[in-house]
KEPA-584614 format. One record per residue (C-alpha): residue number from 1; residue in three letters; z negated, x negated, y negated. Coordinates in steps of 0.1 Angstrom, whole numbers. Layout:
[NUM; ALA; [Z; X; Y]] ...
//
This chain:
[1; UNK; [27; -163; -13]] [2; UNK; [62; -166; -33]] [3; UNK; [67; -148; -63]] [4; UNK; [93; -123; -69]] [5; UNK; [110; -104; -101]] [6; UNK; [116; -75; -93]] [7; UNK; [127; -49; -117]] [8; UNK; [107; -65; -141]] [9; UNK; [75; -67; -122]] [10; UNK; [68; -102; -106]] [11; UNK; [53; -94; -70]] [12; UNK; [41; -113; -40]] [13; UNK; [60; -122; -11]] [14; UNK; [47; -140; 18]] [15; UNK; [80; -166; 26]] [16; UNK; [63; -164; 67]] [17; UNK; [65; -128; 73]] [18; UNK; [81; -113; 48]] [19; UNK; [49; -90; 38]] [20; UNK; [47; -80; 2]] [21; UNK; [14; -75; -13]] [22; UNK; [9; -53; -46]] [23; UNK; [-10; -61; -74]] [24; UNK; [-32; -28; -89]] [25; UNK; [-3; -11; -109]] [26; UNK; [23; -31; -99]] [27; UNK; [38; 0; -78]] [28; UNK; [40; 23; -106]] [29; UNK; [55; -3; -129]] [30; UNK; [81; -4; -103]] [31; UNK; [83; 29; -98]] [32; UNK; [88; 38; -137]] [33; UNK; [115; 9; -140]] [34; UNK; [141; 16; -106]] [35; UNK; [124; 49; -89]] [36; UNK; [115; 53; -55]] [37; UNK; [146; 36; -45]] [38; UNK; [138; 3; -55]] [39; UNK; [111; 2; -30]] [40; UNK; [137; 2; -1]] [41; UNK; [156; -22; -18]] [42; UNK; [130; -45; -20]] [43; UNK; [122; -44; 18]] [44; UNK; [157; -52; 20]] [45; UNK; [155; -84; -4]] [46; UNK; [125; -100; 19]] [47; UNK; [133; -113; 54]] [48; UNK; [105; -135; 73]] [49; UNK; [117; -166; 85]] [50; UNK; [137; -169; 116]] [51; UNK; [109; -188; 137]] [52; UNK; [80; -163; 127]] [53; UNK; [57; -151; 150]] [54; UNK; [35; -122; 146]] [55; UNK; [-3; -126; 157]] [56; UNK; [-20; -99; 172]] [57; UNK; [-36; -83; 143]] [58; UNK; [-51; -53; 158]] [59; UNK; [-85; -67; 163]] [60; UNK; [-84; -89; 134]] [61; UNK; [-88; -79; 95]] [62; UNK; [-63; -97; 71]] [63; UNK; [-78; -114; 41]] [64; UNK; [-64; -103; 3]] [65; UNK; [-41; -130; -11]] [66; UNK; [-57; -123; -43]] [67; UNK; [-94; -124; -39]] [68; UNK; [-98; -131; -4]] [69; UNK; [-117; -104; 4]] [70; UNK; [-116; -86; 38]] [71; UNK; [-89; -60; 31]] [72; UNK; [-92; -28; 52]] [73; UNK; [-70; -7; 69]] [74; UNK; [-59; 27; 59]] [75; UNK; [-31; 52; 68]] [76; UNK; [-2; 62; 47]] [77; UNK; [-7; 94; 36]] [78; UNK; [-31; 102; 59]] [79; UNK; [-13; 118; 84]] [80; UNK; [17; 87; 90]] [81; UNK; [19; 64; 118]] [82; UNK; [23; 34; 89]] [83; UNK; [-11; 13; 86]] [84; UNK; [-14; -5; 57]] [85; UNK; [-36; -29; 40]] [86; UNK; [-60; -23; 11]] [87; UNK; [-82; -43; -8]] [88; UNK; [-112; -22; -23]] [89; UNK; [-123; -53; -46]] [90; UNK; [-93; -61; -64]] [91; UNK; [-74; -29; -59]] [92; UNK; [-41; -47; -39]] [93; UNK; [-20; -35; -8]] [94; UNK; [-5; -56; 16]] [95; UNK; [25; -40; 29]] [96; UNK; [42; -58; 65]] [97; UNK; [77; -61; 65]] [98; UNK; [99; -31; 74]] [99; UNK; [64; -6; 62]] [100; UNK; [87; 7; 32]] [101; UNK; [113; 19; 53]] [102; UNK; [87; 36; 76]] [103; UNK; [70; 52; 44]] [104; UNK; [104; 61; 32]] [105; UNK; [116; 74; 73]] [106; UNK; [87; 98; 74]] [107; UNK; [87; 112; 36]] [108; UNK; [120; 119; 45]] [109; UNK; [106; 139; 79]] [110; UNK; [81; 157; 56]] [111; UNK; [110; 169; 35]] [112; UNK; [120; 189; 59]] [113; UNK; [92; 207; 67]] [114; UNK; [87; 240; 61]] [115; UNK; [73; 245; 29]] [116; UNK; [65; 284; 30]] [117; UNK; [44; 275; 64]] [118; UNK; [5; 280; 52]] [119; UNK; [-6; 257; 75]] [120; UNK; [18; 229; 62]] [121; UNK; [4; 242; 24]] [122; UNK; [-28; 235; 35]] [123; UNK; [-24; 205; 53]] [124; UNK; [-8; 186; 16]] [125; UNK; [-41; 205; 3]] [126; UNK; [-65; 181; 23]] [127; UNK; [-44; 152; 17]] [128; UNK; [-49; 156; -19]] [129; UNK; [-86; 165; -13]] [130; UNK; [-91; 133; 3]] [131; UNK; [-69; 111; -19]] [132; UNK; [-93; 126; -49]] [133; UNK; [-124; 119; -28]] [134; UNK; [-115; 85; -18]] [135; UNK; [-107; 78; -53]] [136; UNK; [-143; 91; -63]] [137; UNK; [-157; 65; -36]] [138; UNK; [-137; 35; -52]] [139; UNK; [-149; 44; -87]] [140; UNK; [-187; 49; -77]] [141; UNK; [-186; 17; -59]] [142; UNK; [-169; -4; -89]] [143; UNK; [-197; 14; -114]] [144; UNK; [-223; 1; -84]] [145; UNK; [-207; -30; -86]] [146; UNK; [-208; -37; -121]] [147; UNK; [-242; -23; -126]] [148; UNK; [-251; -64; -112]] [149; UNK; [-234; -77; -135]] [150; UNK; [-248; -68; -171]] [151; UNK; [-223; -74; -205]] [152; UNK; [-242; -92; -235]] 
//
């Protein structure tokens, strides 16, 4: 992994594929500093290299460049087609090349939904029900976590 400035926020780039992996934070730093614009722009920025293959990784779990952990896989948003990888220990997402412009292709579609349409509503209700209840999970299983380790 390569590092990269980027709006003021040094991020990880794999030089191979062109992934980008995100510390804890780091998206909301970049967020804050260039918008939800920069995001797309730095999709743009990172190419993989010409002679890059891409293994079969549908069967296979990727490891987290920062702590090596077995990162698992979850679903933007949800409801999206986008798979991403997140890393429960360290709190990092690995995000494939051309992912950002996928997230950004189907907030785009979501725009124009209709937003008067109670089953649409209710739909963004249970995404934010489960983004609330999967943060719950991560915080109970850091507390469980640290619960080994005692401070002196």
């Amino acid at each position: 992994m390569l590092q990269k400035s980027f709006f003021g926020v040094l991020v990880d780039t794999c030089p191979d594929c062109a992934g980008i992996f995100f510390d804890e934070g780091e998206v909301n730093a970049i967020r804050s500093q260039g918008g939800e614009r920069a995001f797309y722009e730095l999709d743009d920025l990172v190419q993989p290299c010409p002679f890059y293959f891409a293994p079969d990784e549908q069967n296979t779990y990727r490891k987290c460049p920062n702590c090596l952990a077995s990162m698992r896989r979850v679903q933007y948003l949800y409801t999206s087609p986008v798979t991403l990888d997140s890393c429960d220990s360290c709190g990092g997402t690995f995000i494939d090349n051309g992912e950002l412009q996928q997230m950004k292709a189907y907030l785009e579609a979501g725009k124009a939904l209709d937003q008067s349409d109670p089953k649409q509503i209710a739909a963004g209700l249970d995404i934010h029900t489960i983004e609330q209840r999967d943060k719950a999970r991560r915080l109970h299983w850091i507390a469980g976590a640290m619960a080994f380790y005692p401070f002196h």
